[in-house]
C-alpha positions in Angstrom: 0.0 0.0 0.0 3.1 2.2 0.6 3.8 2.1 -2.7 0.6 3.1 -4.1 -0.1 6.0 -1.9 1.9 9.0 -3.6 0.4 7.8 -6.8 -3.1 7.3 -5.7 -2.3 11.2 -4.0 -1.1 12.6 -7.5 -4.1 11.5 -8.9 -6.9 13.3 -6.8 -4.8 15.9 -6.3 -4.3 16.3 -10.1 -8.0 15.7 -10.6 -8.6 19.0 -7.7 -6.1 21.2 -9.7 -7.8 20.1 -13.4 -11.0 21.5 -11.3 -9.6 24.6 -10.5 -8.8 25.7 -13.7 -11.2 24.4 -15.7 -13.6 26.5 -13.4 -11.4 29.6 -14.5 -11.1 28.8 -17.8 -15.2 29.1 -18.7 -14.5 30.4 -22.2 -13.2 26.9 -23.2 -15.7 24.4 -23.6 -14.0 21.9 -21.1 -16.2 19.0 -20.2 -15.6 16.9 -16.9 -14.5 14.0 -18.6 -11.4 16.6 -19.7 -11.0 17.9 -16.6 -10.8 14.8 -14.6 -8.8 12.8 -17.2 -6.0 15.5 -17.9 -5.9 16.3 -14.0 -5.0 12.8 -13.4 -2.9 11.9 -15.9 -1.2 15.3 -15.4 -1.4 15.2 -11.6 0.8 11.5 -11.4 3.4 12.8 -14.7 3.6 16.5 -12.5 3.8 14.4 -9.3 6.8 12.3 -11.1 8.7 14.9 -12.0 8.8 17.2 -8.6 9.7 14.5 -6.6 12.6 13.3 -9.1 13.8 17.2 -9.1 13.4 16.7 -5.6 15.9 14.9 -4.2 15.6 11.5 -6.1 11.8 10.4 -5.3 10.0 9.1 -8.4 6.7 9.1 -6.5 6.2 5.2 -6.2 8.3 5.8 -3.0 8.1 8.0 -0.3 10.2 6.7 2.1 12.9 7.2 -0.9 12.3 10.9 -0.8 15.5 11.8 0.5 15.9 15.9 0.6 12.2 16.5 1.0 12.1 15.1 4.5 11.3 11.6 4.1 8.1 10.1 3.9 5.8 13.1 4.5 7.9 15.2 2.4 7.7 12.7 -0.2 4.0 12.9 -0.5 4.1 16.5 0.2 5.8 16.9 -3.1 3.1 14.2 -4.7 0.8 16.4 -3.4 1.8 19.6 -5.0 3.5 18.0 -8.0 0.1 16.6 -8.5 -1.6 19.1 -8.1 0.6 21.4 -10.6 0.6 18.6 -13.2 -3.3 18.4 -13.3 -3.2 22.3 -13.9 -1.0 22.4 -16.1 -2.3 19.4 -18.5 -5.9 21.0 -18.1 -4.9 24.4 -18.9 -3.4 23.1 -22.5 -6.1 20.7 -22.9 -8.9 23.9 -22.4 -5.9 25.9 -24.7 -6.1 23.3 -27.6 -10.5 22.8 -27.3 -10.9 26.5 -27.7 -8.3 27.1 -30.5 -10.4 24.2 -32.4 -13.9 25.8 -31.8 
């Protein structure tokens, strides 16, 4: 279960952050299924990268997280790399669905 955690983690908080800005981005025709599936995929790739940049944690394991403080630092950094990810995916998702409209 250790190892599922941080990802599990990315995901929702992906999905939250793909929420927040496809609520601020109401000129694009987002629908949930956009929001939730490019927060998550974009929450556990955002997740993956801030914990590699880090200190060496890929996300699978926190107790590897080594400068962020161990194992809460290690899902701290799933949490916000997550959280960033899902953002950041949505945002060019909702980018790409207006350009085509």
């Amino acid at each position: 279960m250790s190892t599922l955690l941080p990802i599990i983690i990315q995901i929702v908080a992906g999905i939250l952050g793909g929420q927040a800005v496809g609520a601020a981005m109401k000129q694009a025709a987002l629908g949930q299924l956009t929001k939730v599936l490019g927060g998550g995929v974009g929450g556990v790739v955002g997740g993956t990268v801030l914990g590699s940049l880090l200190g060496g944690a890929t996300g699978t394991d926190p107790a590897a997280a080594g400068a962020t403080g161990g194992a809460m630092g290690g899902l701290l950094s799933s949490a916000l790399g997550g959280a960033g990810g899902g953002a950041i995916v949505t945002a060019i998702l909702g980018a790409i669905m207006k350009n085509r409209a």
